[in-house]
Each structure stands twice: as structure tokens, then as C-alpha cells.
VMD Tcl script that draws the C-alpha trace (Angstrom):
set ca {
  {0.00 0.00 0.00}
  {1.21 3.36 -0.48}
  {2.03 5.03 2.06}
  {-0.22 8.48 3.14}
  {2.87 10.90 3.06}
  {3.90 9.92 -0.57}
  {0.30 10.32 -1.56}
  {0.49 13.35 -0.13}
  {4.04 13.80 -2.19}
  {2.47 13.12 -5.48}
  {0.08 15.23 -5.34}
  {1.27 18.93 -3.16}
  {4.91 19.26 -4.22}
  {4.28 22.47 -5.69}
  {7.13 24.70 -7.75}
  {6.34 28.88 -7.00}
  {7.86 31.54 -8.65}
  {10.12 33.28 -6.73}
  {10.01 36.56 -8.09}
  {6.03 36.74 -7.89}
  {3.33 35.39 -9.62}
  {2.37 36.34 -13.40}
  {4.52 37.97 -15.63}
  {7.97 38.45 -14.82}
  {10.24 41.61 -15.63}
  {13.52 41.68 -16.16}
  {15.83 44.08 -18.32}
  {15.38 43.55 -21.81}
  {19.12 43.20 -24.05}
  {17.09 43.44 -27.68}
  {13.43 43.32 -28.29}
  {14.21 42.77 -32.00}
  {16.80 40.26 -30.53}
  {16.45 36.05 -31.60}
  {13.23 33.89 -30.38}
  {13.62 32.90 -26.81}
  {16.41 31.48 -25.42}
  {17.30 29.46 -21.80}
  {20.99 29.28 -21.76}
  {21.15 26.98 -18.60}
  {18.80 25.52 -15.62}
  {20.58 25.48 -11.99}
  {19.39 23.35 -9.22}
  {20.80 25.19 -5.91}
  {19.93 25.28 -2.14}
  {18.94 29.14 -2.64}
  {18.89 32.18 -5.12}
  {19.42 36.00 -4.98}
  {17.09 38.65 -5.08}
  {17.78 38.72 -8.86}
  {16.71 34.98 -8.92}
  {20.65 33.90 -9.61}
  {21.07 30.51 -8.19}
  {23.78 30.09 -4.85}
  {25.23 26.80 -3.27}
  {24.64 24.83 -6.72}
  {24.00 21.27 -6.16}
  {22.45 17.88 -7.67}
  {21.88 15.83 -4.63}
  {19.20 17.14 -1.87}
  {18.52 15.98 1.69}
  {14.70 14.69 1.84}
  {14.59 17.21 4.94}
  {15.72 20.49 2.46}
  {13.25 22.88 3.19}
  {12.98 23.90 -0.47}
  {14.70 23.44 -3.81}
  {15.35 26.14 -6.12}
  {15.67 25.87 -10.08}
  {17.36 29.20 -11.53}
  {16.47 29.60 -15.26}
  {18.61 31.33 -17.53}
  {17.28 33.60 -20.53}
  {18.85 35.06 -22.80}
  {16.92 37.96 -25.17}
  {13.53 36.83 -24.53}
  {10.69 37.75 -26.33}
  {7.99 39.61 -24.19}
  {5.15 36.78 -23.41}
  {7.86 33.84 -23.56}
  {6.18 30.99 -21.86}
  {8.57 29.07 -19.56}
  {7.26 25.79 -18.93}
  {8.89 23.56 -16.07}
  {7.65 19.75 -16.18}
  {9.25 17.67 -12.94}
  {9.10 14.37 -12.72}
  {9.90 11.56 -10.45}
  {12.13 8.84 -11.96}
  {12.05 6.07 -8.90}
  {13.60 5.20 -5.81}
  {12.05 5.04 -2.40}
  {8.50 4.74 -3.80}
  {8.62 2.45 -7.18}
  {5.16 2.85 -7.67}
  {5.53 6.23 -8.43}
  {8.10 6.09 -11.17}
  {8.27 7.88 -14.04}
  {4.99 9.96 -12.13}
  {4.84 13.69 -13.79}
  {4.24 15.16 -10.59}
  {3.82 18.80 -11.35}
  {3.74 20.79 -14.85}
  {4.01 24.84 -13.88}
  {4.23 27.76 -17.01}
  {5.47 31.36 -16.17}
  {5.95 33.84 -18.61}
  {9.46 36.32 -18.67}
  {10.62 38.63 -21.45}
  {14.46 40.31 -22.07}
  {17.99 38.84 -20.42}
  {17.85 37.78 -16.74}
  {16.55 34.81 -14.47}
  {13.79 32.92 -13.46}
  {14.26 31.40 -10.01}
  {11.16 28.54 -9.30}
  {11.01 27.17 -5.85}
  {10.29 23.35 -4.90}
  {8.71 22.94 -1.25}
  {8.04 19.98 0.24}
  {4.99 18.02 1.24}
  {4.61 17.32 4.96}
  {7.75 14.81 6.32}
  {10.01 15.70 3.34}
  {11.08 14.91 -0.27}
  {10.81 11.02 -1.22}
  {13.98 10.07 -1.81}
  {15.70 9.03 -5.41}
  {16.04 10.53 -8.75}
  {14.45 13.53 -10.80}
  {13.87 15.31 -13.66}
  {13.04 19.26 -14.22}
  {12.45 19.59 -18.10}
  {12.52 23.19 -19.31}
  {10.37 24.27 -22.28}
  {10.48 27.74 -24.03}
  {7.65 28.60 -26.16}
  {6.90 24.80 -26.90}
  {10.30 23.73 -27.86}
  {12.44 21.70 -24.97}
  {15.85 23.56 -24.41}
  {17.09 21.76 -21.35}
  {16.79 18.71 -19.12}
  {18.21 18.96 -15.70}
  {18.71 16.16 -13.16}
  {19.38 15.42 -9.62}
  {18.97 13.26 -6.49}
  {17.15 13.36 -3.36}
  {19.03 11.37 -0.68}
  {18.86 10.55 2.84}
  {22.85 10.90 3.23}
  {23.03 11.01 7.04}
  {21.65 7.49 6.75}
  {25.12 6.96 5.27}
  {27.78 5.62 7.73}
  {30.43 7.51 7.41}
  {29.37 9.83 4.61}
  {30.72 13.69 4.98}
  {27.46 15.96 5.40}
  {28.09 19.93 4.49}
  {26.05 21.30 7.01}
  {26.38 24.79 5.94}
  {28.00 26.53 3.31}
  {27.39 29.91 2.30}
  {28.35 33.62 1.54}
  {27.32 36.72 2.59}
  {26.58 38.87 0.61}
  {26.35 37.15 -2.83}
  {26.60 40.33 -4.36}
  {28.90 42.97 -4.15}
  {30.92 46.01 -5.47}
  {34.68 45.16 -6.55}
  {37.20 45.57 -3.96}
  {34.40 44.71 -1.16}
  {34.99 41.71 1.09}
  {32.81 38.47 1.25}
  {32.52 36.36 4.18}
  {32.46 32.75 3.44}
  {30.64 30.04 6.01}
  {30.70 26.85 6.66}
  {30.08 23.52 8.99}
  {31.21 20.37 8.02}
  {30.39 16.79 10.07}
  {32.22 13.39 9.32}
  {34.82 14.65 6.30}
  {38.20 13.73 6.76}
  {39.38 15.37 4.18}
  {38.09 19.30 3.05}
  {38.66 22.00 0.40}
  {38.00 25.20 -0.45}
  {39.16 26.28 -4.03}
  {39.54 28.48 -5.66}
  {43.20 30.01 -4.16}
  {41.80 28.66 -0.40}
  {43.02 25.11 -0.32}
  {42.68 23.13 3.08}
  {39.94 24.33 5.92}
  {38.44 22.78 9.29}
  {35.59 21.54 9.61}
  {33.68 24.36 11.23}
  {34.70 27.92 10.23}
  {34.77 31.19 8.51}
  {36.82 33.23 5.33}
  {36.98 36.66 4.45}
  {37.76 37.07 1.19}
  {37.77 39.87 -1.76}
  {36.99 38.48 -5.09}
  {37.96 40.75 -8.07}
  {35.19 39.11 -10.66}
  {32.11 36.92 -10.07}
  {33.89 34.11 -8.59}
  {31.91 30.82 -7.69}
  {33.66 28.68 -4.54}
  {33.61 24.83 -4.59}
  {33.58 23.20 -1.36}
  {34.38 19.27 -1.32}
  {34.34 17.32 2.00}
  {35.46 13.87 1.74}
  {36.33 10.66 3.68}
  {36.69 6.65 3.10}
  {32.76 6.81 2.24}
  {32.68 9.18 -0.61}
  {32.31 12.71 -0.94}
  {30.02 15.71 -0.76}
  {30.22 18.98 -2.56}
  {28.35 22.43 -2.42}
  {29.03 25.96 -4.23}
  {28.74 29.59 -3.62}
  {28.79 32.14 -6.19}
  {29.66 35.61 -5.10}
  {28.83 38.24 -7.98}
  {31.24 41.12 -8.43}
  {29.84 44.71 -9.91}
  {31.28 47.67 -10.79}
  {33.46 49.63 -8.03}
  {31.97 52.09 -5.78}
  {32.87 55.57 -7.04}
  {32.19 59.05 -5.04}
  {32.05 57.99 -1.79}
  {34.11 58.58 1.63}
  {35.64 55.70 3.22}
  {35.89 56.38 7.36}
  {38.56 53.98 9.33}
  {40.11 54.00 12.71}
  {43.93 53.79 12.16}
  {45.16 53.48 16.00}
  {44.01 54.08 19.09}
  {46.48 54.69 22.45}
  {46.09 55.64 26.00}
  {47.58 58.94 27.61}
  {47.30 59.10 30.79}
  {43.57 58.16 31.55}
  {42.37 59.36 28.20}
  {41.56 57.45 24.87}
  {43.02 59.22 21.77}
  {42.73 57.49 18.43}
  {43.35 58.64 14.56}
  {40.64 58.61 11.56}
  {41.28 58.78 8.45}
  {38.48 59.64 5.30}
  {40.40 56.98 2.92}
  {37.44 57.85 0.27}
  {36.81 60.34 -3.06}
  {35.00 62.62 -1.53}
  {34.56 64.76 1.64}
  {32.92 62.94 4.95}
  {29.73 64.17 6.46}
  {29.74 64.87 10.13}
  {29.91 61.57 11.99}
  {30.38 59.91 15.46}
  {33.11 57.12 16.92}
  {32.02 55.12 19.64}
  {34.38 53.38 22.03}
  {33.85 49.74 23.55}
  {35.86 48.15 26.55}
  {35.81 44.72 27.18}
  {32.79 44.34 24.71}
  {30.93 47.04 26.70}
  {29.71 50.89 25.64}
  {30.90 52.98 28.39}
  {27.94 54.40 30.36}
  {29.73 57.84 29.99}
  {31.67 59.33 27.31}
  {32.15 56.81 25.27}
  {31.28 58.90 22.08}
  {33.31 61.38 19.93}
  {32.36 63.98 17.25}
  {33.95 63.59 14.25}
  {33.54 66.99 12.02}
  {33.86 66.80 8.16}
  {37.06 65.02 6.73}
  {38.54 66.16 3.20}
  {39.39 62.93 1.18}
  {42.47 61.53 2.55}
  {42.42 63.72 5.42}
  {43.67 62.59 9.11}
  {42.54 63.77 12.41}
  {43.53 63.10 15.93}
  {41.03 62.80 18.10}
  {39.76 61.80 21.87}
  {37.18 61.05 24.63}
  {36.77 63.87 26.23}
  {34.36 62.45 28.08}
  {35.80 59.58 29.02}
  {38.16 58.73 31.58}
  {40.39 55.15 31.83}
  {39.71 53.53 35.08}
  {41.79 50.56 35.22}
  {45.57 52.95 35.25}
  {48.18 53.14 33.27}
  {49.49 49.74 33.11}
  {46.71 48.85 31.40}
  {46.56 45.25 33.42}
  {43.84 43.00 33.85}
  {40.85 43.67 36.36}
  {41.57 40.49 38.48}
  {43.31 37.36 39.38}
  {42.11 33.59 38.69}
  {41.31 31.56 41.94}
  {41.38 27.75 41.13}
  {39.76 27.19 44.56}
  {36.61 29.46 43.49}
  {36.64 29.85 38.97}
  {36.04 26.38 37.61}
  {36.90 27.98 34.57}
  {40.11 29.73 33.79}
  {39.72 32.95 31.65}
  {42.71 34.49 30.20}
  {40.96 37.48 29.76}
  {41.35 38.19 33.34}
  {45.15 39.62 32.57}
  {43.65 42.41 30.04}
  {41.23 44.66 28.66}
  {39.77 44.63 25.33}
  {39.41 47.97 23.72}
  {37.40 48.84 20.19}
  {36.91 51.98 18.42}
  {34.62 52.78 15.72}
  {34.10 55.00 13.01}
  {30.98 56.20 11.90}
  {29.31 54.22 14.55}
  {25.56 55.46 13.46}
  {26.16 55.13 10.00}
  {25.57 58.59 8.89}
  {27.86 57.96 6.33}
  {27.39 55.75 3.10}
  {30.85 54.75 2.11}
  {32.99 52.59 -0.12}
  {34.00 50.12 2.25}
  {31.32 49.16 5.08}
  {33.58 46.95 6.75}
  {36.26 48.84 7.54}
  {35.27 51.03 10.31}
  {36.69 49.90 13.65}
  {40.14 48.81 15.11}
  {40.34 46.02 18.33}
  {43.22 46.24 20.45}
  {44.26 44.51 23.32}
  {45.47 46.05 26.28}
  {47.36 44.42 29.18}
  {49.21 41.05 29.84}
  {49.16 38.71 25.79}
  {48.48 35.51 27.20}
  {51.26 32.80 26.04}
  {50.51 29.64 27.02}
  {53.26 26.90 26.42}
  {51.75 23.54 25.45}
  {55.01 21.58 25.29}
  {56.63 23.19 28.72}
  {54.05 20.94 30.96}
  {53.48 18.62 27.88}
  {54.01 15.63 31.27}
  {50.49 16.90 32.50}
  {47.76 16.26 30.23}
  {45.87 12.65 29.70}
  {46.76 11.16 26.29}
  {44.61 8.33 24.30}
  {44.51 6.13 21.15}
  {42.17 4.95 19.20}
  {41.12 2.24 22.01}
  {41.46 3.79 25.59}
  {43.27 6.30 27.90}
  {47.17 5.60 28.28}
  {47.74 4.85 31.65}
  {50.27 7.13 33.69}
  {53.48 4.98 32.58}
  {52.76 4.37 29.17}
  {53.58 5.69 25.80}
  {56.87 6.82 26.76}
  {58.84 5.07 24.87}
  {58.99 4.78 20.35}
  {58.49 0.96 21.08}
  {55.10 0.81 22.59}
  {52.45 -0.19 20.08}
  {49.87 2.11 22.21}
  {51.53 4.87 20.82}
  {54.08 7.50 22.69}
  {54.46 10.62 24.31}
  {58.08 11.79 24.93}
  {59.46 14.89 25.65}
  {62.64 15.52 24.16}
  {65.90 17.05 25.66}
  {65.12 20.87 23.20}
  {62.06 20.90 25.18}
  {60.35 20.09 21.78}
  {57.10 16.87 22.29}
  {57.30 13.70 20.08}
  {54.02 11.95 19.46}
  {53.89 8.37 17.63}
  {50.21 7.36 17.07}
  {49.41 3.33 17.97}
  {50.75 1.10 15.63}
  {47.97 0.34 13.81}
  {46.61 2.02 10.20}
  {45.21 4.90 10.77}
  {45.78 5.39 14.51}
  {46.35 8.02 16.64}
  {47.67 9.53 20.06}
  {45.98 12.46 21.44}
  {47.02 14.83 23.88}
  {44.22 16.76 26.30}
  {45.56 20.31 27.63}
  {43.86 22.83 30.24}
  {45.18 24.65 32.80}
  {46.71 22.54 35.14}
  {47.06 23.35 39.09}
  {48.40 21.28 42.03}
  {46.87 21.86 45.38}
  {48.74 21.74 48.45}
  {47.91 18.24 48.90}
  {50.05 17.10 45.32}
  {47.18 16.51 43.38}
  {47.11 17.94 40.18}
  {43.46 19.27 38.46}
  {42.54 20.14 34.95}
  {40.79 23.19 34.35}
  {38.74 23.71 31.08}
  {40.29 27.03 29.18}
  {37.62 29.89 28.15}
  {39.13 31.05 24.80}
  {40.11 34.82 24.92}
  {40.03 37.29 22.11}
  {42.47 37.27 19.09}
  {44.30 33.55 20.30}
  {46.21 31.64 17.86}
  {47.78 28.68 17.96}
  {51.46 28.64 16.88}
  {53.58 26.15 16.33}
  {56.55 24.21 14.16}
  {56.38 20.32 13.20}
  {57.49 17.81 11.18}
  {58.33 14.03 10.79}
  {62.03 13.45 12.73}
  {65.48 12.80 10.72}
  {64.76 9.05 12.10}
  {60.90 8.58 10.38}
  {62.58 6.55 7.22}
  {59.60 4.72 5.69}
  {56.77 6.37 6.99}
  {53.65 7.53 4.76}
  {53.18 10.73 6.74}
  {51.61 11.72 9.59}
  {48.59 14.52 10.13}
  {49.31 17.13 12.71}
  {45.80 18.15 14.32}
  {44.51 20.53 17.03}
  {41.41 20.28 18.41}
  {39.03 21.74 20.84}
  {36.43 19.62 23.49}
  {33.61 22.21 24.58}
  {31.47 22.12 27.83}
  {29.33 19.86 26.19}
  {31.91 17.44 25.24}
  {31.23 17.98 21.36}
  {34.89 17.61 19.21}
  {35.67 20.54 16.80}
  {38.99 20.36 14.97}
  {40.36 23.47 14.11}
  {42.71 22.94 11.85}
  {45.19 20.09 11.01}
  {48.59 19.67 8.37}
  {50.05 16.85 7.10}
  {53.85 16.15 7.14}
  {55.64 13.46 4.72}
  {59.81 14.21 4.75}
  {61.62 13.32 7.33}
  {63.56 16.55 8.96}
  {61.60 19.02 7.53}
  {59.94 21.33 9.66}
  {57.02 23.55 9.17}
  {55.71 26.72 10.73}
  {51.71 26.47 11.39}
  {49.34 29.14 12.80}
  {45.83 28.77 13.70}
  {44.00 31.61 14.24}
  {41.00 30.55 16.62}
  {39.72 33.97 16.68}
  {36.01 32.80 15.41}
  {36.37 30.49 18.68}
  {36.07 33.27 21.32}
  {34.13 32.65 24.18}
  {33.63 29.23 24.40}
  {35.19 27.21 26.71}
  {36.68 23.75 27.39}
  {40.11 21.56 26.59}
  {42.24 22.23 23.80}
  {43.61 18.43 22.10}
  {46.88 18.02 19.98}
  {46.32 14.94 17.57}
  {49.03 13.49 15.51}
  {46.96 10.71 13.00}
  {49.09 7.87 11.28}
  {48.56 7.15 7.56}
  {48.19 3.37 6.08}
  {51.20 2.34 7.73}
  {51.97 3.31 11.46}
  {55.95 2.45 10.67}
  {57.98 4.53 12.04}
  {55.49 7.73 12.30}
  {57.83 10.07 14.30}
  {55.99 13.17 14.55}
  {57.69 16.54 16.22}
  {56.45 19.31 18.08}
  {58.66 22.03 17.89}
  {56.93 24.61 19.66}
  {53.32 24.87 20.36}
  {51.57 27.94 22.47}
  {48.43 29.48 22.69}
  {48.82 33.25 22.49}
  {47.28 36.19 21.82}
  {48.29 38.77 19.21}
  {47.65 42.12 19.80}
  {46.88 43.56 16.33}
}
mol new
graphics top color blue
foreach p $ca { graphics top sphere $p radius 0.5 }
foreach p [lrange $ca 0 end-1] q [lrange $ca 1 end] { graphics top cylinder $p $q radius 0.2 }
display resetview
């Protein structure tokens, strides 16, 4: 018997325009151009306001909340009749193979898009394969098919949670923030120019044309891809452009220097001072008069006085007895100052307004210095106190060398691993020793040097990994770099800046390839530590 929800299926997946019902306007090229034209259909997880399609993709989750199908024309006619036939091919349900199950016409004139919308009935998508025809006046121009899939039913199979970016369209010269959350990939890229990523994280970047980004995850199972296209117009022309350039303490008073980096003069504006993520409840605003282009002016909070004196230190001292949690932020004071800070000002370059400085004690945490302290595992179990500290032992090792440098051997097994666990450590004054989870401060990185030693003949490579275990015990690697000659040496920084605020235990991870033989992997140097600019 069928079953209610694929009856359902059949008969309510509906396709809606997305750019309103009826006719559709877009710019017309040539009315006396050829008969009407659809240069391409895209299937993608979303379009833009112009109906463009972003994240392109053949293969849907039966929980997507909607598909979209971006149509292409190219000097349409006025009155050109767009017809999109979908039908299911098989899969889940057999019986509904080959089932037309909607047939939709919308009419568009000129050079622009169409973007049509697939919802789903109630409990999702069925799952297997389909085909969107696309008719023009009668005549079939294209035939576009793709999958729906249950892949998290996959063992093993990378899922791209998320990728996106914001904004899809934008002036030359502007930055785009790219997004994304990955879950089960062992392997991930970002291209173009990008290259390896973590699982979980973010990208500024500043595309000079209409540049589309192809993320692949990947593991033993298979892989999984997505796309974003970012669109790139015409620069922004006549406009100011209003940064901070620096900002410094005299005294108990905040000075700082603006610049107007734009074409044309600045309108009068306002710069608004945060410390330690807080507005000031006095003077924490400054006037900011017109600004010539290219003009500098130094300029201060009058209002506003420092409280903390001129050391700039931190505003208190970490009790292990009392703070379960040890925050490094305790040693410092964060300090941001922004320009145009009620945006009376349109300018070139949005994202450009404020500076963040920290003031005070950098934390520098060194890893490797009390590298004897943490818990280590493999693949199997905790190492016990007096293991893994010697190359021999097939649970894998831990030794710290006479430079002060940490070597980590995974198990001996394919694809094992040894694992390090680091807080904050602290011995009471009865010798035992506690773990405290770390709350990540502002601007941290993670900084380090490693390689395979001169002694790692014959091994395959090893992957360098760092890792972070939150308060709810959920595993985020944050980056990771794979090694492959013996006595070469790399430098590596993380920047875990997007991390801020959370808290728990940062892991080092060193993963063997196919063969464990001889895997001897070398931590130069490893701190967490803040940078100030």
C-alpha cells in the first residue's frame, strides 16, 4: 500500500515563482533580438534577489526545506512561456516512477533569471532521482537532473552542514565572508586560491570578478560537494571611506586617529568606544567633524576617563579554589573603536570602520613546557600514567625531548592516533594535580613548528591536528597539516579567533597514515597566544 505521506508527495509538491506570480520583468538586451532562449537551468539550495542561483547542487537531503531551479534567458521575447515539467524517476516509492508530478508555465521577457522554488509536502522529499524539463515557447531547451538522498543514513558519509556567503553580491574591492560547517569529512577543500579548511569555520575574502567557490568534504565513504557564487559589480565611485587607524592611552584618556580613505569629503559623523565588549555608560562617544578625502585627524574622549591605570593590566586574578573555569581574559582589557558608529555615512568600504586592540598582559601559554600533564589516548582507551613513553610501545608515545620540543607516535595500527588533552593545570597543596577547562580569549592563535624526525625513514606521513572539546563534550577540529619528509619542519598558525568565548580543553592529535611504521611526529613549539593587532 502506499504510504499516506507519498500520496500526499504526489500530489502537493508544488514549484512557486520566486520573483512573484504572473509575468515576470527583467531588463530587456534586444526586443528585435532572436526567439527565446534558456541558456542553462541550476538546481541550488537558494537564489538572490535577482533569482541567480547560490550553493549549486544535484543531490538534496529529503529534509531540504525547499529546492530552487534558476532559469537562464537570454533575449527573450515579451510573453515567452517558460514551462517547467518535474518528474519523479524512482527510488524510495517504485510505484511512483516515471509519475509527472507537477507541470508549472510562467511567462518572462528580455535577459535575466527565473528562479522557481520546490517545497516539500509534509515529512520531506521522497527520496531518489528527478527530472526538471525546461520548455520555451513549446520547444524543450534543457533537461536537468538530480537526487534526493537521505545521506546522514550513510555511515560515514561527509554531510556539508552549511556553506554559504554573505553577501552574494557585491561592489569590486568589497569583502565576502564565506561560512561553513562540516560533520564526518576527513578530508576538506575550499578552491579556488583557499586550499585546506576545518571543519567548522569562517573566510573573508575579496573576489575581483564573479567568482563561484567549490567546497568538497570527503572521507573513506565518498564525498560531498556544495558551491557559492559571489557576484562582483562595478566599483563604488564618489564615496568617503571612514577607518580608525590606532588608538592609544595617555594618561587616563583614549586618543585614536581617523582617516576619510574615500573620493570625496565625509559628512559629520560619530566614533564610539567599547571596553571589554561594553559601551561605556559615559563618554564613550566622539564627534567627528567633516574630513577632506584623505584627510587625518587626531582625536579623543573627552568624556571619558580610563579607570583601570596606566598599566593597562587586567581587572583580576584567577582563583582555582573558586573559577572552575580559567579565563585568560582576566590579565587584560579589550578595547574597540569605531568609526561612523551610526552610520551617517554611506561609504565605499562598510567593513572597515573599527580597530580592536588589546590592552594588558598577551596571554602565552606553552603547550610543550608541561606537555608531562595532560591525559593522552589512542584509538582504544586512555594511556595509563606509565605508558607511551617510549617509540616501542604499540599504544603509541608521548616523549618529551631534551630541546624541550614533544614527540608523538600514534598506535601502531593504520590509521591510529595519540591524542594529547591540555587545560590549565594546578596542584593543590595536597600534590594533586586538576585540569581546568580554558575559556578562549580574544584574538588567540595557535602557533607552532612540526614535522616528521630525521629518524621517520619509511613512513607515509603523519597529520598534525589541534582540536578543541567544549562544555558539552562535542569535538571541533580546528585545523590540522600533514607532514611526509623526514627533517623538515614547518611553521603552522591557527588563528581561533572565530572560537572566542567558548570554553573547554584544547587536544593536539598526531593521526598515522596506512602504515603506522615509524610515524615520528615533532612538536617544535606549540603555544596558545594572543596577538595584539
Amino acid at each position: 500500500m502506499i504510504s499516506y505521506r507519498y500520496l500526499i508527495s504526489a500530489l502537493i509538491l508544488i514549484i512557486t515563482l520566486v520573483a512573484g506570480a504572473g509575468c515576470v520583468k527583467v531588463k530587456v538586451a534586444d526586443q528585435n533580438g532572436p526567439s527565446a532562449s534558456v541558456s542553462d537551468a541550476t538546481l541550488a539550495n537558494a537564489v538572490d534577489r535577482e533569482g541567480r542561483p547560490i550553493n549549486a547542487s544535484t543531490t538534496f537531503l529529503v529534509n531540504a526545506e525547499v529546492i530552487y531551479l534558476s532559469v537562464r534567458l537570454n533575449n527573450a521575447p515579451a510573453n515567452t512561456q517558460v514551462l517547467v515539467k518535474l518528474t519523479y524517476n524512482g527510488g524510495e516509492m517504485p510505484s511512483l516512477a516515471n509519475t509527472t508530478m507537477y507541470n508549472n508555465t510562467k511567462t518572462g521577457q528580455g535577459t535575466g533569471y527565473l528562479a522557481f522554488a520546490m517545497t516539500p509536502p509534509p515529512g520531506g522529499f521522497p527520496q531518489g532521482d528527478y527530472t526538471v524539463q525546461v520548455t520555451a515557447n513549446g520547444q524543450e531547451v534543457t533537461s536537468t537532473a538530480f537526487k534526493v538522498d537521505n545521506l546522514s543514513a550513510q555511515k560515514g558519509w561527509p554531510r556539508i552542514n552549511k556553506f554559504s556567503a554573505s553577501p552574494t553580491t557585491v561592489p569590486q574591492g568589497q569583502p565576502v565572508t564565506l561560512t561553513w560547517d562540516i560533520s564526518d569529512a576527513t578530508r576538506i577543500s575550499l578552491q579556488p586560491e583557499i586550499g585546506s579548511i576545518p571543519a567548522v569555520g569562517t573566510r573573508s575574502v575579496t573576489p575581483t570578478v564573479t567568482t563561484t567557490y567549490q567546497l568538497t568534504a570527503a572521507n573513506d565513504a565518498g564525498a560531498s560537494k556544495a558551491q557559492a557564487t559571489v557576484y562582483v559589480t562595478a566599483p563604488l565611485a564618489g564615496q568617503p571611506d571612514l577607518s580608525i587607524m590606532s588608538a592609544w592611552l595617555e594618561g587616563n584618556m583614549i586618543y585614536y586617529r581617523i582617516k576619510n580613505g574615500g573620493k570625496i569629503d565625509s559628512p559629520p559623523t560619530y566614533t564610539h568606544l567599547y571596553v571589554d565588549n561594553l559601551y561605556p555608560p559615559m563618554g564613550g562617544e566622539s564627534f567627528v567633524d567633516v574630513l577632506k578625502p584623505g584627510q587625518e585627524k587626531v582625536l579623543l574622549f573627552s568624556s571619558y576617563e580610563w579607570p583601570y591605570g596606566p598599566d593597562t593590566g587586567g581587572v583580576g586574578s584567577w582563583n582555582p579554589d573558586v573559577d572552575v573555569i580559567y579565563d585568560p581574559s582576566i590579565m587584560n582589557h579589550t578595547v574597540k573603536v569605531c568609526a561612523d558608529s551610526k552610520d551617517q555615512s554611506a561609504e565605499t568600504n562598510e567593513n572597515n570602520n573599527c580597530i580592536f586592540k588589546i590592552w594588558g598582559n598577551l596571554w602565552n601559554y606553552d603547550l610543550l613546557a608541561i606537555s608531562h600533564l595532560p591525559t593522552y589516548y589512542n584509538s582504544w582507551d586512555r594511556l595509563d600514567k606509565f605508558e607511551g613513553l617510549t617509540e616501542g610501545d604499540k599504544k603509541g608515545a608521548h616523549i618529551k625531548l631534551s630541546d624541550g620540543s614533544l614527540e608523538m607516535v600514534p598506535e601502531a595500527k593504520p590509521q591510529g592516533f595519540i591524542r594529547g588533552k591540555w587545560g590549565v593545570f594546578y596542584t593543590d597543596i595536597y600534590g594533586v594535580t586538576r585540569t581546568y577547562p580554558i575559556k578562549i580569549p580574544p584574538k588567540l592563535h595557535f602557533k607552532t613548528r612540526v614535522g616528521l624526525s630525521n629518524y621517520a625513514t619509511g613512513s607515509d606521513g603523519v597529520t598534525f591536528k589541534i582540536g578543541f572539546l567544549d562544555s558539552m563534550d562535542t569535538l571541533r577540529w580546528l585545523g590540522e597539516k600533514k607532514m611526509t619528509v623526514p627533517g623538515k619542519f614547518e611553521d603552522w598558525d591557527v588563528d581561533l579567533s572565530d572560537q572566542e568565548g567558548t570554553y573547554g580543553y584544547f587536544l593536539l592529535q598526531v593521526d598515522a597514515g596506512t602504515s603506522p611504521t615509524n610515524d615520528y611526529a615533532i612538536w617544535k613549539d606549540g603555544r596558545l597566544i594572543q596577538v595584539s593587532d
